[in-house]
C-alpha positions as CSV (number, residue, x, y, z in Angstrom):
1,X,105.2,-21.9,162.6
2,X,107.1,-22.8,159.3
3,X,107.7,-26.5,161.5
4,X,103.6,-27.0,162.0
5,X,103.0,-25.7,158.4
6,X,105.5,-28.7,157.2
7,X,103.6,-31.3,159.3
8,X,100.4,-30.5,157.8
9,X,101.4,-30.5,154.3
10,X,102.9,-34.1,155.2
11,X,99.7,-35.1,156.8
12,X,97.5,-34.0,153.8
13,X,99.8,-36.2,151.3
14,X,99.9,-39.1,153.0
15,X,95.9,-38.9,153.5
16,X,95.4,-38.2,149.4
17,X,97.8,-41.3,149.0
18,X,95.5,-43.1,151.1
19,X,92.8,-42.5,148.7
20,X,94.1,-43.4,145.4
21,X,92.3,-46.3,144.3
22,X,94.5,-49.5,144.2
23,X,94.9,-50.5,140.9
24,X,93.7,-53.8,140.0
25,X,95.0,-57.0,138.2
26,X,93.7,-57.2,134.6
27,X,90.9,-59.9,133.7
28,X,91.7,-61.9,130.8
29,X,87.8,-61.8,129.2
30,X,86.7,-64.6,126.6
31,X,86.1,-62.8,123.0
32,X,82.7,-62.1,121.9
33,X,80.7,-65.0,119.8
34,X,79.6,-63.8,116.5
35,X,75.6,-64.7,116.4
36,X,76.3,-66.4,113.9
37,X,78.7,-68.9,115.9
38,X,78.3,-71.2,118.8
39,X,80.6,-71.3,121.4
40,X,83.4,-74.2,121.6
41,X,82.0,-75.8,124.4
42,X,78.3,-75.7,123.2
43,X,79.0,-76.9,120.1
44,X,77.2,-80.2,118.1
45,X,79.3,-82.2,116.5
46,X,78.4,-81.9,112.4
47,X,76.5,-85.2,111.1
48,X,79.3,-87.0,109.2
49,X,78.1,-87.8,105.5
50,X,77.2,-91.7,105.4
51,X,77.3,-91.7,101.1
52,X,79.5,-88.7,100.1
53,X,78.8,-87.4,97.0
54,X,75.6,-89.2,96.5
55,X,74.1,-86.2,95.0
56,X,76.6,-84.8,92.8
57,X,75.3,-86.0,89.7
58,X,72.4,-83.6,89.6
59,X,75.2,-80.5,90.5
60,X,75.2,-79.9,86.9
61,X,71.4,-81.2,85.1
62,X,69.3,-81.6,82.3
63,X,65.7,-82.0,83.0
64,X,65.3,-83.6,80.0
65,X,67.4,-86.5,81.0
66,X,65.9,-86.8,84.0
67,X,62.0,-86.9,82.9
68,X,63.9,-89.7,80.2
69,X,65.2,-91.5,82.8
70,X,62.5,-91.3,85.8
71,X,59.3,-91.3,84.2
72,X,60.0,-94.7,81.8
73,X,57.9,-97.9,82.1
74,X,61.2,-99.5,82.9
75,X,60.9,-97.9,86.5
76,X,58.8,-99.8,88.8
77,X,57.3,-96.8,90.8
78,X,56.9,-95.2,87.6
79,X,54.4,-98.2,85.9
80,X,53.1,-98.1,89.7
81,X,52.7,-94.5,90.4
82,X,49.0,-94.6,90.6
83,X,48.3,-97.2,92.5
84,X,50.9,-95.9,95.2
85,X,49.1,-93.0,95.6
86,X,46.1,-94.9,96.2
87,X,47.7,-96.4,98.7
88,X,48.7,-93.6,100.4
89,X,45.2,-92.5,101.1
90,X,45.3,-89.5,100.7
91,X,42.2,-87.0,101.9
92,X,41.4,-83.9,100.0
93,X,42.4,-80.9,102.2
94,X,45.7,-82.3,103.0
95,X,49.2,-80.8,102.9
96,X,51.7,-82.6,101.4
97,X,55.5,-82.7,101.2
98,X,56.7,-84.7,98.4
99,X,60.5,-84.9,99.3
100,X,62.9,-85.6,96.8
101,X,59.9,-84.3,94.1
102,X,62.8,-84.5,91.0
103,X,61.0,-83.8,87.9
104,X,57.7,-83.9,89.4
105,X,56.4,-87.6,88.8
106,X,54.1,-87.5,91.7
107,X,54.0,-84.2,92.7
108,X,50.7,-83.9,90.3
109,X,49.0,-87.1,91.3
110,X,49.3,-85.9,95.2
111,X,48.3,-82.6,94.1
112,X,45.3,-83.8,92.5
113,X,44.3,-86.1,95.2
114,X,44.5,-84.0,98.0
115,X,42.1,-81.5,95.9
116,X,41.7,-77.8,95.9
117,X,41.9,-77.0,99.3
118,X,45.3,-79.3,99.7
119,X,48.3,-78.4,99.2
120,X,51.3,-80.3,97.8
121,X,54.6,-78.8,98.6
122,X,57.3,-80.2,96.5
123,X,61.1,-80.2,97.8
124,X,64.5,-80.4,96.2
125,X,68.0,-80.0,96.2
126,X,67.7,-79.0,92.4
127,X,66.9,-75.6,91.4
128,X,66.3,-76.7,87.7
129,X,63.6,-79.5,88.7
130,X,61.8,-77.5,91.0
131,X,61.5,-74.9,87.8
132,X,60.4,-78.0,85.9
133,X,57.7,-78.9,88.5
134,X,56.3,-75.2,88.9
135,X,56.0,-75.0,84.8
136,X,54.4,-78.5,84.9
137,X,51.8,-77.7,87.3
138,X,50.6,-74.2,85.8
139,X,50.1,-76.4,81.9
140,X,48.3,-78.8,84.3
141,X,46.5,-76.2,86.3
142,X,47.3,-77.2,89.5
143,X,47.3,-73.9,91.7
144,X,48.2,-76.0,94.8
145,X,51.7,-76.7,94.3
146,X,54.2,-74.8,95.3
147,X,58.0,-75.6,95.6
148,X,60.6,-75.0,98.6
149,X,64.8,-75.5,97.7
150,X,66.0,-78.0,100.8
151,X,69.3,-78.5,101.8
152,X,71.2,-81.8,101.9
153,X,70.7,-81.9,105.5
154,X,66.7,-80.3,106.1
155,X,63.9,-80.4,103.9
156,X,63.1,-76.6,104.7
157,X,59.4,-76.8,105.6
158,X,57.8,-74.9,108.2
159,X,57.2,-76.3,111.6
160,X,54.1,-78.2,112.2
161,X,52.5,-77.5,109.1
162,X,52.4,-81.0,107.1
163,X,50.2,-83.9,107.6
164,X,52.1,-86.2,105.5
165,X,55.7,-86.3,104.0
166,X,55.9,-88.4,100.8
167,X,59.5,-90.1,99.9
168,X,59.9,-92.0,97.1
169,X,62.9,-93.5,95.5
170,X,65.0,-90.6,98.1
171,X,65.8,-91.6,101.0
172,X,68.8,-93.5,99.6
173,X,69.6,-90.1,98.8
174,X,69.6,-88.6,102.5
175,X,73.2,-87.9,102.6
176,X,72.8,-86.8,106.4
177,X,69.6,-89.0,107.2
178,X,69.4,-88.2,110.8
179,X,69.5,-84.4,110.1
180,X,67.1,-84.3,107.3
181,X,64.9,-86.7,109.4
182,X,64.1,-84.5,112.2
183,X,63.7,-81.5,110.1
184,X,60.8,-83.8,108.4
185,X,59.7,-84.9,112.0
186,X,59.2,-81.4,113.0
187,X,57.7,-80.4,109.9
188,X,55.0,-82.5,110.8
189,X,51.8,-82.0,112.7
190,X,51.6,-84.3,115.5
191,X,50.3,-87.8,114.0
192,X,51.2,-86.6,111.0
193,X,52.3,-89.8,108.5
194,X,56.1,-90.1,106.5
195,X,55.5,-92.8,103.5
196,X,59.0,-94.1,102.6
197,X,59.3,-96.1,99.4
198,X,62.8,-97.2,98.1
199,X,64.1,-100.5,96.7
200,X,64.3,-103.6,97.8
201,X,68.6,-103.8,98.8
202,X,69.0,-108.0,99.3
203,X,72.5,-109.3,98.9
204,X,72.5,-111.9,96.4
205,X,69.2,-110.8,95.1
206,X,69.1,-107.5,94.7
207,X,70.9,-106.0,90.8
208,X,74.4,-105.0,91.5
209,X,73.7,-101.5,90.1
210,X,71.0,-101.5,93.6
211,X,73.5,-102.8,96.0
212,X,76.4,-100.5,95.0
213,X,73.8,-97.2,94.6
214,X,71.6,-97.7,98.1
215,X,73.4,-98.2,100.9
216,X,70.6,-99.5,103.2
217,X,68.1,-102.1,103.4
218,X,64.6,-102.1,104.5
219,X,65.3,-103.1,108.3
220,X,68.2,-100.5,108.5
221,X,66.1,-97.8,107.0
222,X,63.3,-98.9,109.7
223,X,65.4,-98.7,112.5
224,X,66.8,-95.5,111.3
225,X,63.4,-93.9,111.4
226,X,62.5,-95.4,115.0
227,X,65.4,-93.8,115.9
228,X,64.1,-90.3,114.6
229,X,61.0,-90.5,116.9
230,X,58.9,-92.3,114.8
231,X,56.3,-95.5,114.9
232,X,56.1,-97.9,112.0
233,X,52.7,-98.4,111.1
234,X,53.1,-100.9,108.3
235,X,55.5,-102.1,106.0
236,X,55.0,-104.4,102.4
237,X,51.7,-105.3,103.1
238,X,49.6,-102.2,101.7
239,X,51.8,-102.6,98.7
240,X,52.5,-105.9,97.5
241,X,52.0,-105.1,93.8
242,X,55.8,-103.9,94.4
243,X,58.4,-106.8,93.6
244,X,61.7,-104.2,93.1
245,X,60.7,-101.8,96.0
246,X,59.0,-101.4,99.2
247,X,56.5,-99.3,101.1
248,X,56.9,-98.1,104.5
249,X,54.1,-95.7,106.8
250,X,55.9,-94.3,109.8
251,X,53.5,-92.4,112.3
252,X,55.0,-88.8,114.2
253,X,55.3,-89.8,118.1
C-alpha cells in the first residue's frame, strides 16, 4: 500500500512539472520615442544654412537705425515703394503676407491697398520691428495689420490662408530658402501669387557691398523657386522703373 501511495505521489509531480510554463528568451524592445522626436530611421536630414549668420546683425537692434537706414531716398525700393505696390495689383479684400516686413516700409501701403476688408499680415524674425510696425499702424489707423514672429526656417502663417506673399529686399535673407519657401507655398491658397524683389547680383556690375551681401542672382533665385513648386509668371518687365533691383511674380502650382 505504502509502494502504490509512492507511485502516485511520483506520478502527480512529474504531471505538475509538465505544466510549468517554459520560460522564455527575453526580447530586446526598441526604447520609446519621445513625441517630440522622430525616430532614427525616419528622420529628415536638417536644411544646412547656405549664408550663416546672415541675420545676426538684427540679434541685438535699434529701430531707430533701421527706419534711418531702410526708409532713405538713397534706397531704390524705398524712392520706389509706391509704384511697386502698384505693380503688385493689389485687390481690396486681400490677405497679405509681407515677409521680411522690418520696420514696416510697406506694410502700410499693402495695408491700405487691400482696404478694410484685407488683411496685411506682417512677418519677422525681429521682435522689436514687429513692435514698431503694430505702433505704426494704430497712429496710422490701420486696424488690418496684424504681426506673426517667424522663424529662420518658416514664415509661421496659417495654411491656405494667404492670397499673396510679398518679399522685398528678403529673400537674400532666407538663411534656409527651401524651408522657409514651402512654409510660404503652403501658406498660400491655391493660385495664390509670391512677389519677390531683391537686387540685381551681376559680377562686374553689381557694387561690391551687393555681391559680398546677396549670395544669389536673379536666375538662381528663379530656379530656386521652380524648384519649391512654383510657376514664374513674369520677371523685370512689370517693373522696369527698377535699375538696382528686380521684380519677380511666381504663381502657387
Amino acid at each position: 500500500m505504502g509502494g502504490l501511495r509512492l507511485r502516485v505521489f511520483i506520478l502527480l509531480a512529474a504531471v505538475a512539472w509538465g505544466c510549468q510554463p517554459v520560460p522564455r528568451a527575453e526580447v530586446a524592445t526598441a526604447p520609446a520615442v519621445s513625441p517630440t522626436e522622430i525616430a532614427p530611421e525616419t528622420a529628415v536630414a536638417t536644411e544646412p544654412s547656405v549664408k550663416p549668420g546672415i541675420n545676426a546683425e538684427y540679434a541685438h537692434t535699434d529701430v531707430a537705425t533701421w527706419v534711418e537706414r531702410f526708409e532713405s531716398e538713397s534706397r531704390e525700393i524705398f524712392r520706389e515703394r509706391n509704384r511697386i505696390v502698384e505693380t503688385v495689383a493689389l485687390r481690396p479684400g486681400m490677405v497679405v503676407a509681407d515677409v521680411g516686413a522690418g520696420t514696416g516700409l510697406f506694410t502700410e501701403p499693402l495695408a491700405r491697398a487691400v482696404g478694410p476688408k484685407g488683411k496685411v499680415i506682417a512677418v519677422d524674425i525681429v521682435p522689436l520691428f514687429l513692435e514698431h510696425i503694430r505702433q505704426r499702424a494704430a497712429e496710422a489707423g490701420l486696424s488690418n495689420v496684424s504681426t506673426v514672429l517667424c522663424k529662420e526656417d518658416s514664415v509661421e502663417v496659417p495654411a491656405d490662408s494667404i492670397d499673396l506673399a510679398f518679399v522685398c529686399d528678403t529673400y537674400h535673407h532666407f538663411e534656409y530658402p527651401k524651408s522657409t519657401l514651402r512654409s510660404i507655398h503652403t501658406a498660400l491658397r491655391a493660385g495664390g501669387q509670391l512677389i519677390i524683389v531683391d537686387f540685381k547680383r551681376i559680377p562686374g556690375v553689381s557694387r561690391a557691398w551687393v555681391l559680398e551681401h546677396v549670395r544669389a542672382g536673379q536666375d538662381e533665385v528663379t530656379a530656386e523657386i521652380r524648384a519649391a513648386g512654383f510657376e514664374l509668371v513674369s520677371q523685370g518687365s512689370e517693373a522696369p522703373y527698377l535699375d538696382e533691383n528686380y521684380l519677380l511674380r511666381f504663381r502657387k502650382r
